[in-house]
Every structure is written in C-alpha cells, then in structure tokens.
C-alpha positions in Angstrom: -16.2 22.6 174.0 -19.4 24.5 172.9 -21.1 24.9 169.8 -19.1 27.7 168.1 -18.1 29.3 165.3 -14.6 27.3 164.9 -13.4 24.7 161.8 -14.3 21.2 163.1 -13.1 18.0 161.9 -15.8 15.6 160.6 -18.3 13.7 162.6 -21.7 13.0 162.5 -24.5 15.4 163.5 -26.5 12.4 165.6 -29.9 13.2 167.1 -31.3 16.5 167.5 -30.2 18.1 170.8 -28.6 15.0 172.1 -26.1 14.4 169.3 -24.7 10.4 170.0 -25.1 11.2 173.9 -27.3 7.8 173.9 -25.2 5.9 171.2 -22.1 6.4 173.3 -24.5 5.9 176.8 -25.4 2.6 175.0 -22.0 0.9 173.4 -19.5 3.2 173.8 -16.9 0.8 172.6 -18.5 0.0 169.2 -19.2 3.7 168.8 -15.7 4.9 168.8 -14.2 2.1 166.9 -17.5 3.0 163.9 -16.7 6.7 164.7 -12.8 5.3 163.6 -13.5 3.9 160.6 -16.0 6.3 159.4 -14.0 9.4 160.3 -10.6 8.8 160.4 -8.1 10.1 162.4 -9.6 12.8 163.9 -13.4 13.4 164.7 -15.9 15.5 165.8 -18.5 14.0 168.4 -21.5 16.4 169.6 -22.6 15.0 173.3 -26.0 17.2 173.6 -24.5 21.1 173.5 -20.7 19.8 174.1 -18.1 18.2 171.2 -15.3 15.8 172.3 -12.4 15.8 169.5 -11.7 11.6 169.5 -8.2 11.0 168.3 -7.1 8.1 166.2 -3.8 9.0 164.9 -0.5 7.7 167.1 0.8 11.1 166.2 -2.0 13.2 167.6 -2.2 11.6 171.0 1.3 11.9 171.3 0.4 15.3 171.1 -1.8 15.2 173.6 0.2 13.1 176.2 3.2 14.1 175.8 4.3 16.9 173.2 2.0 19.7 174.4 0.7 18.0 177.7 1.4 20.6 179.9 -1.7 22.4 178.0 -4.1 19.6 178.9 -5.4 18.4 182.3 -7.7 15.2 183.3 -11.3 15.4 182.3 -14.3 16.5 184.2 -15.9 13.7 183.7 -12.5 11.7 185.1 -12.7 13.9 188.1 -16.3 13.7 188.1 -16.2 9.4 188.5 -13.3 9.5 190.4 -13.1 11.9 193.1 -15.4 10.8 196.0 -12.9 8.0 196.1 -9.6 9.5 195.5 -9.9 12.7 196.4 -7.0 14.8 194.7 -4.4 11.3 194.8 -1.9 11.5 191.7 -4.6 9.9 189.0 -6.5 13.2 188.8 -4.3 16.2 190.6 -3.2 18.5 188.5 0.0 21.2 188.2 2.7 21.9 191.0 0.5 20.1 193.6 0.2 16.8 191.0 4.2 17.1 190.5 5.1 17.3 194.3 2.9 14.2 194.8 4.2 12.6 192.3 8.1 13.5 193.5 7.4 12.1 196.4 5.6 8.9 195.9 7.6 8.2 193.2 10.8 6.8 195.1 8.0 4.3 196.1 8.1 2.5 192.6 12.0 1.9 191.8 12.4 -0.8 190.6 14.9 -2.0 193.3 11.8 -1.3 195.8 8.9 -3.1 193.8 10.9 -6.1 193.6 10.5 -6.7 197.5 7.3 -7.2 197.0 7.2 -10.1 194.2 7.7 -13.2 197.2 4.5 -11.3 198.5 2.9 -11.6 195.1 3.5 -15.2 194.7 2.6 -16.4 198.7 -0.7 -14.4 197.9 -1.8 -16.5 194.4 -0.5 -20.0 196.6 -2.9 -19.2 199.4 -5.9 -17.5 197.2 -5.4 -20.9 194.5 -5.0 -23.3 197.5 -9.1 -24.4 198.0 -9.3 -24.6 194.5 -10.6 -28.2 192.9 -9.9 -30.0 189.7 -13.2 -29.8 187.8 -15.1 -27.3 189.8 -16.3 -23.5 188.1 -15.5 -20.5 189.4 -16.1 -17.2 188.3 -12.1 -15.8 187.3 -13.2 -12.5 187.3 -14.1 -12.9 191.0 -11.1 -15.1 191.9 -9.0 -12.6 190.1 -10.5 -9.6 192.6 -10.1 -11.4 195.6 -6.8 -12.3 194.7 -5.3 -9.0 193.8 -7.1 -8.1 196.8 -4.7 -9.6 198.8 -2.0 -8.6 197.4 -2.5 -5.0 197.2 -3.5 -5.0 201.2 -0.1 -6.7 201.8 1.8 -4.9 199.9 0.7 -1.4 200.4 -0.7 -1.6 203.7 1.9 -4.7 205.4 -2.0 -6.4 207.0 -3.9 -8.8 205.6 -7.0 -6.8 207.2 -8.5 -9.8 208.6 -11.8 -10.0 207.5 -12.2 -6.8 205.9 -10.7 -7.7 202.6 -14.4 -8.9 201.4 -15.9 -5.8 202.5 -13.5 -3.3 201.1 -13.9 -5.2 197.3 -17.6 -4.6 198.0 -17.2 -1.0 199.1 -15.1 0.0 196.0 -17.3 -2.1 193.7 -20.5 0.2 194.6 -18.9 3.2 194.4 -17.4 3.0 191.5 -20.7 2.0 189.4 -22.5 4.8 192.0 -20.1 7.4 190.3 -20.1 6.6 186.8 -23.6 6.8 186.7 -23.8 10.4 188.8 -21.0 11.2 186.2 -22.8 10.2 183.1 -26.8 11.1 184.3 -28.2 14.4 182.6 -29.8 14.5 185.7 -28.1 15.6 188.2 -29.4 14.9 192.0 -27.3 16.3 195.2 -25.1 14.6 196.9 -26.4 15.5 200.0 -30.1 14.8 199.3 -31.0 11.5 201.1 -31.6 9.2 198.3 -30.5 5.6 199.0 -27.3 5.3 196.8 -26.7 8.4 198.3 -27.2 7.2 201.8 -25.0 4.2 200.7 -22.2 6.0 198.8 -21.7 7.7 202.0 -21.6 4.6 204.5 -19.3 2.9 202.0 -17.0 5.9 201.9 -16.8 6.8 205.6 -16.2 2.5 205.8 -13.0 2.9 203.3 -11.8 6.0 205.5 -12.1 4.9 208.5 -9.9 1.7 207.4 -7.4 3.9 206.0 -6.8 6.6 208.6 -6.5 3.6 211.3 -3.7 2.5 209.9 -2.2 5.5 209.1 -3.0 6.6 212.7 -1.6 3.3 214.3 1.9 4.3 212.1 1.6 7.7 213.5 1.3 6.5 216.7 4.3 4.3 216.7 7.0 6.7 215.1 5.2 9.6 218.3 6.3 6.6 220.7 9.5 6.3 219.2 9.1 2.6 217.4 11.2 1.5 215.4 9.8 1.1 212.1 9.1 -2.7 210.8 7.3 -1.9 207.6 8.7 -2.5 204.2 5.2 -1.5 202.4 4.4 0.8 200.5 2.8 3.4 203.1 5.6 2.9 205.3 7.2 4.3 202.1 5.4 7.6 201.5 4.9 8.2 205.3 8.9 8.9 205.3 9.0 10.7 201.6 10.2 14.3 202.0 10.2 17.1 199.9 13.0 19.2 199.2 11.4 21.5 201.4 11.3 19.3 204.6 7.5 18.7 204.4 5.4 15.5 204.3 2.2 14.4 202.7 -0.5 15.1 206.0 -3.2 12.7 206.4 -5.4 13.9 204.0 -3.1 13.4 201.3 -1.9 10.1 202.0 -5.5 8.8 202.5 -5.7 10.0 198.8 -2.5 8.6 197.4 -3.1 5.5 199.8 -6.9 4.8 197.7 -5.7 5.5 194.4 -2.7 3.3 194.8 -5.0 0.7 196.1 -8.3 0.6 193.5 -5.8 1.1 190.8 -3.4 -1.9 192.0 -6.3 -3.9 193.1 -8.7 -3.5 190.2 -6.9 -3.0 187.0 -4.2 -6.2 187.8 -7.4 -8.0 188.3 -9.0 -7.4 185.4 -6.1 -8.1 182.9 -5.2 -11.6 184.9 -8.8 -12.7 184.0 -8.9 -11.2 180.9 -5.9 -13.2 180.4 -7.2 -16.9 181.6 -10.3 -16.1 179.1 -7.8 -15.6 176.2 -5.8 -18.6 177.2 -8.9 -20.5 177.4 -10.2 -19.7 173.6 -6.3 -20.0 172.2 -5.2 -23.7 173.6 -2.2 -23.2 171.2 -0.7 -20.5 173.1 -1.9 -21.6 176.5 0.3 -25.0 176.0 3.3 -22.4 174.6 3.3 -20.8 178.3 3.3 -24.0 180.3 5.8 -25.4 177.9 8.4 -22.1 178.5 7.6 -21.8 182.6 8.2 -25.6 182.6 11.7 -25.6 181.0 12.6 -22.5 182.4 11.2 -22.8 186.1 11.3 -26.9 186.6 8.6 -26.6 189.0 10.0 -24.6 191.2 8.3 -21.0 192.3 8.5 -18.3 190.4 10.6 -15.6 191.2 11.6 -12.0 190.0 14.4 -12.9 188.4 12.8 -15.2 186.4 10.5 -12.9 184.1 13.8 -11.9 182.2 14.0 -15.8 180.8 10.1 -15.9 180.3 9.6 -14.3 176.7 6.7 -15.5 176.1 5.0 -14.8 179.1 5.7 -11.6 178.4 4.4 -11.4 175.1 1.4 -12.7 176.9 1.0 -10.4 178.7 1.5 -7.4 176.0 -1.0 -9.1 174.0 -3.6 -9.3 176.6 -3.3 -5.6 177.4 -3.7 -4.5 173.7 -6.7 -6.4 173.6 -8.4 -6.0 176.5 -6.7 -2.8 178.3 -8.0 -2.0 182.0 -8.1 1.3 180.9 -10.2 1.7 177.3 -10.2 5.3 176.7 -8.6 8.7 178.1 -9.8 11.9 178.3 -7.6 15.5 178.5 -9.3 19.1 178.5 -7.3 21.5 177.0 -6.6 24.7 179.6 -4.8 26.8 176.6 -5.7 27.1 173.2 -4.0 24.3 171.2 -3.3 22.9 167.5 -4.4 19.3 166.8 -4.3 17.7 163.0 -4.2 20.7 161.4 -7.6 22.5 163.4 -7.4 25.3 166.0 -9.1 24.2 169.3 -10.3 27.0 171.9 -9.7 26.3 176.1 -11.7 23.8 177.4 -12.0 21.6 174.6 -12.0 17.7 175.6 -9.8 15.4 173.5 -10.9 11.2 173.8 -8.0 8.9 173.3 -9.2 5.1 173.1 -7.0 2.0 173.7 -9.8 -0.2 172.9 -9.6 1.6 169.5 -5.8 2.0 168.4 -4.6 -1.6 169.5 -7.3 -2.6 167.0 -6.0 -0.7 164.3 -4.6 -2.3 161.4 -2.1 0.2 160.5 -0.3 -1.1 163.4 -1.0 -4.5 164.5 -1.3 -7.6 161.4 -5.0 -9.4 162.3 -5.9 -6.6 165.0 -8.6 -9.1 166.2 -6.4 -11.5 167.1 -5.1 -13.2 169.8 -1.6 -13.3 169.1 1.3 -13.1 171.9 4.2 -14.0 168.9 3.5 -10.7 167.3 5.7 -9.0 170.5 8.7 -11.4 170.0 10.6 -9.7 167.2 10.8 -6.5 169.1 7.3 -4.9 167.7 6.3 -2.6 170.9 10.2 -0.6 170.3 9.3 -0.2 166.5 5.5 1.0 167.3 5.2 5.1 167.3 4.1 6.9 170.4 0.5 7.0 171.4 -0.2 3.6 169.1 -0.1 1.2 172.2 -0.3 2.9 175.7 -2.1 0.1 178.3 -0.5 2.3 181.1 -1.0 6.2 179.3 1.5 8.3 178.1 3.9 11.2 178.9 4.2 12.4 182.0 0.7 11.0 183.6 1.8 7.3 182.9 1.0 5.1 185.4 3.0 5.7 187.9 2.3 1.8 189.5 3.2 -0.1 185.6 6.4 -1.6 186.9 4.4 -3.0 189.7 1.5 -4.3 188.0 3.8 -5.6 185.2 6.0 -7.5 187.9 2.3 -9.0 189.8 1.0 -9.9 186.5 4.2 -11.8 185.8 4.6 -13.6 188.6 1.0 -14.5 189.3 -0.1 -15.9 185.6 3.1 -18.1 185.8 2.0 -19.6 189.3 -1.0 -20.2 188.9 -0.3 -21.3 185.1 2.1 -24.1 186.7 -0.4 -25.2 189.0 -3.8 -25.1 186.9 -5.5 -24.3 183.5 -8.8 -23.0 182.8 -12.0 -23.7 180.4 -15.0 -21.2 179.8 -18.1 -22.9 180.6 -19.8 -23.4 177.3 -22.2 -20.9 176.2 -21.4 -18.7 179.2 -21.4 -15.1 177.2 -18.1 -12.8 178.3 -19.1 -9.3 177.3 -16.9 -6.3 178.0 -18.2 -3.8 180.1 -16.8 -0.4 180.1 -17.2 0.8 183.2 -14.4 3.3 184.8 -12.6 0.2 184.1 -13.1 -2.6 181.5 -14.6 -5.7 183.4 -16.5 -8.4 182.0 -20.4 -7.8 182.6 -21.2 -11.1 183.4 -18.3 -12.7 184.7 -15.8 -15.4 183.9 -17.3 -18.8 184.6 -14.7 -21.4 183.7 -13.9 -24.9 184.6 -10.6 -25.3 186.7 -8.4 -28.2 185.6 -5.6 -29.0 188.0 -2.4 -30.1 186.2 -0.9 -33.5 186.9 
C-alpha cells in the first residue's frame, strides 16, 4: 500500500525513506512483538515507500483468514520466496485454479488415507535413531532434517531415493536462503544474469526437477504399459485424482503440488520435532511427564496410530511446542478489494502481517506466555481460544492442507524416539531462532544423546 491520503492506524514513522525496512531486515521477531506492545492491536508499519497493516487482535485476523478471505490473496513477497521452488502448488495459487488443486489433492489427506502412512513414520525414526550412541552430540536440528527426510520420500514418493536424500536437503536448503534474500534485497539483480547463486539456484533447481519428473515419468510409464498400480503414496494418490470434469493435474502441476507437499512436510515437521527435544531438554519436569505417560500407556511396545488418542500429554506437547516456536512465524495477505479492518478503510493492494510468533505470546490468551507449559492444553484451552489467537497451521480456507499429517508424524515420532532416548543441550551452546521462510534455529541444536536403560 502506498503513501496516501487514507486514515492509518498508529505506528512509528522510523528512518527517513526507509521507515523500519532495516529494523525488520535486522530482528524481525522482536520488531513485531515491540511494534505489539507499543501499538496495540492494529499498526501501521512504513517499509521504505510501502505500509504493511500488522494485526494483533484474534478478531481482525479472523477477518483476514477467514471472514472476508475471499478479498485477500498470498503476498508478493510469499510468492516472491516461494515460487522458483513451487511454482503455482496449493501454498501460493490463487482463485478457481487454487480451489481445483486443492479439490483434487485434497482426497490425499483423509484421515483414513494419512493413517497408512504412520507404520512408515515410525520404521523411518527406528532406522534414522538406530547409529545413534549413548553420550555422543549431535546436532537435532540436523538429525531432525534427515529424518523427516525420509519420511517424506517414503511417504509421498514410495522410494527411499537411494543416495539422493542428502542431496535433495541440500538443494532445498540453498534455495530457500537464495530466495529470501532475492525477495528481501532492495536490489534487485536478474535471474538470468550469470551471477554465482544464480548459476547455483539454477543447477539446484533443474537437480530437484529432474528427480521429480523421473518418477512421475516412471509412473506414467507403467499405467501406458498397462501395470498394475503398487503404490499407496501419496503421488500415486494425486496421479489418479479427477476432476468433476474428467481432467487430471499434467506434469507441470504435479511437479508443483509434488515440491510443496515435500519442503512443507519435510521442513516444517522437522523444525517443530527439534524445537521440541530443545524444550524437553530446558523443562526436565515435563520431559519425565512424557516418558512416564508413553511408558504406562505403550509398555514398550511401538507406537502406533491408535495410540495418540490415549497420549494426552503428548499432545499437549505438542500444542505447546507449536505455540512457542511455530514453523510458520508470520503470514502475509494483500487485499485484491477494498476492505474494512478495526474500524480503518483499506484501498486494493494493501498487505496485512499476521504473526504467530506474536499472538501465542500474548497474555490476553495464554497465563505466563513465555512459558513452557504443555498442562495449559489439558483442560480443553485450544476449543475455548477465539479464532485467529492460535493458528500453527493458518486459518480459513488456506489452512494447511498436510496438518493432519504432520500432527500424526509429530506424534508418532516424538513418542519413539522419546521411549528409546533423551536429550541434553550442550552447555553454553546458544539456540537462536532464525526466521528464515521458516523458523530454524541459526546455529543448530547441539545436544548430548542419553540412551534409556
């Protein structure tokens, strides 16, 4: 939204032509939760000629997401990060193309289909956990990527990819950092000039492609040739999805839904499970709660689907971790018809930031918002919070369309691998979040594995 004539809510002017740009560049997450405190619910943040509205009222982000979300569409600067990689998959396609996609894929993610894949889930932590020693460091966060790795090859693609599973974490890595900062730059450099993240962006790209289109040709292939279908993953699933009008997604479009299915099961499961063995780590209290509750409910056996209904605690775990570190730490909507917000009239093209990282902090609706405390979600708290308070997944239509699955892997894989093993930060090694396109820790996890009797 440009500089303009229209009533703005309060912010602050910041510098001279840059406004906060370089406050926000610098620590975004402590700029919106000051911006919170010193604003209130609804603020006005100049980002050199352009204002984004930040919203920090449960109310006005249900707004947003879901009462008037048909006026709103993702970000530029979503698209911006995003697109190389995904192309126009469900995170970031928009009106009757978005909702055709997302008819189609959605049969994927019943919850009678997702639970096929929780043995999967489990065999995958068993094998990734197996080489691990008692009183050895590793770096979680790693483990945690490697991991989930694994399981989202298996699961979406029915391969383990041989030795390509190292490869594609790198590929993904790079060019995720590669976009944020083309997104974020004021100085924009071409694509297509030969610069050498350019050069690389491209290798690592065509390597991700390639990968992808094989297998989707080798599935093509065998359904030409007439055989019979043995996959039970995921793109065996939306290979077969039809519309109502007979078509199928073509291979451009399941390359896209493939990739975006993939980072966003791969990386944002990861994320939270290390996030989780940090928290665990600092709160020795409610890490001996969970082994207590998997040990009288599971005996030692394995873990199965079934079994996260009789684990309450595990989930409140796993609520708890998500409010306070979620994956994703902000959204961002641009309105595409004029629209009313908090009382203030807002023009097309204005860009509304909603922040995770900022409401599951607030104390209106969460006692000790610093805290790590996984009893808060036993009395029934997440049914009696309003929309748009707590929303690790989004809101409204655009919810994550993968949350049962990644609910169901985070489940099953912290209670494995909490039966098995329990973790302790190395001392003094600093965990600092870092709020990438998805909120990892910049330097790691380093912790100390301790193998239970």
């Amino acid at each position: 939204m440009a500089v303009n004539e229209i009533r703005l809510p309060p912010g602050p002017k910041g510098a001279p032509l840059f406004g906060l740009a370089f406050q926000v560049l610098r620590d975004p997450l402590a700029t919106l939760m000051r911006l919170a405190r010193e604003y209130g619910d609804i603020v006005c943040i100049r980002v050199f000629k352009q204002y984004r509205i930040l919203l920090n009222l449960p109310a006005y982000i249900e707004q947003v997401t879901i009462v008037q979300h048909a006026k709103f569409h993702k970000s530029t600067l979503t698209k911006d990060v995003t697109e190389r990689l995904l192309g126009q998959g469900l995170l970031i396609s928009e009106g009757d193309f978005w909702r055709r996609q997302r008819r189609l894929a959605q049969p994927a993610f019943h919850r009678s289909r997702i639970t096929e894949y929780g043995a999967t889930m489990v065999q995958c932590a068993d094998a990734h956990s197996k080489p691990w020693r008692d009183g050895e460091v590793r770096d979680m966060a790693q483990e945690m990527m490697a991991m989930t790795l694994d399981i989202a090859v298996q699961t979406l693609f029915g391969t383990t990819l041989s030795g390509e599973s190292g490869n594609v974490g790198h590929s993904l890595g790079f060019l995720m950092r590669y976009s944020l900062r083309k997104a974020r730059s004021p100085l924009k450099i071409p694509e297509t000039w030969p610069t050498p993240a350019n050069r690389r962006a491209q290798r690592e790209t065509e390597f991700l492609d390639s990968l992808v289109y094989r297998i989707i040709g080798e599935r093509q292939k065998e359904e030409a040739l007439g055989t019979p279908n043995p996959h039970n993953d995921l793109l065996a699933m939306l290979m077969s999805a039809m519309d109502e009008d007979g078509t199928q997604m073509t291979p451009k479009q399941l390359r896209d839904e493939t990739m975006t299915l993939f980072l966003a099961g791969h990386e944002t499961t990861a994320l939270t499970l290390s996030w989780t063995w940090y928290l665990l780590s600092e709160n020795p209290v409610a890490e001996a709660q969970l082994y207590e509750e998997l040990r009288n409910v599971l005996a030692g056996r394995t873990p199965e689907v079934s079994d996260l209904d009789r684990l309450p605690f595990l989930k409140a775990l796993i609520s708890e971790v998500l409010r306070l570190y979620p994956a994703a730490y902000t959204i961002a909507r641009t309105s595409i018809a004029p629209c009313t917000i908090g009382g203030y009239e807002f023009p097309v093209n204005t860009t509304f930031v909603m922040s995770q990282w900022v409401m599951h902090r607030d104390p209106r609706y969460f006692a000790e918002p610093e805290a790590f405390r996984p009893e808060r979600w036993l009395d029934g708290l997440e049914n009696r919070l309003p929309a748009g308070a707590y929303f690790p997944f989004g809101d409204g239509p655009r919810r994550c369309i993968g949350q049962g699955f990644a609910l169901l892997e985070l489940g099953l894989v912290v209670a494995r691998i909490a039966q098995h093993f329990r973790f302790q930060l190395v001392p003094g090694h600093p965990v600092v979040p870092e709020p990438l396109v998805t909120l990892r820790a910049k330097h790691g996890i380093r912790m100390t594995i301790h193998a239970r009797s």
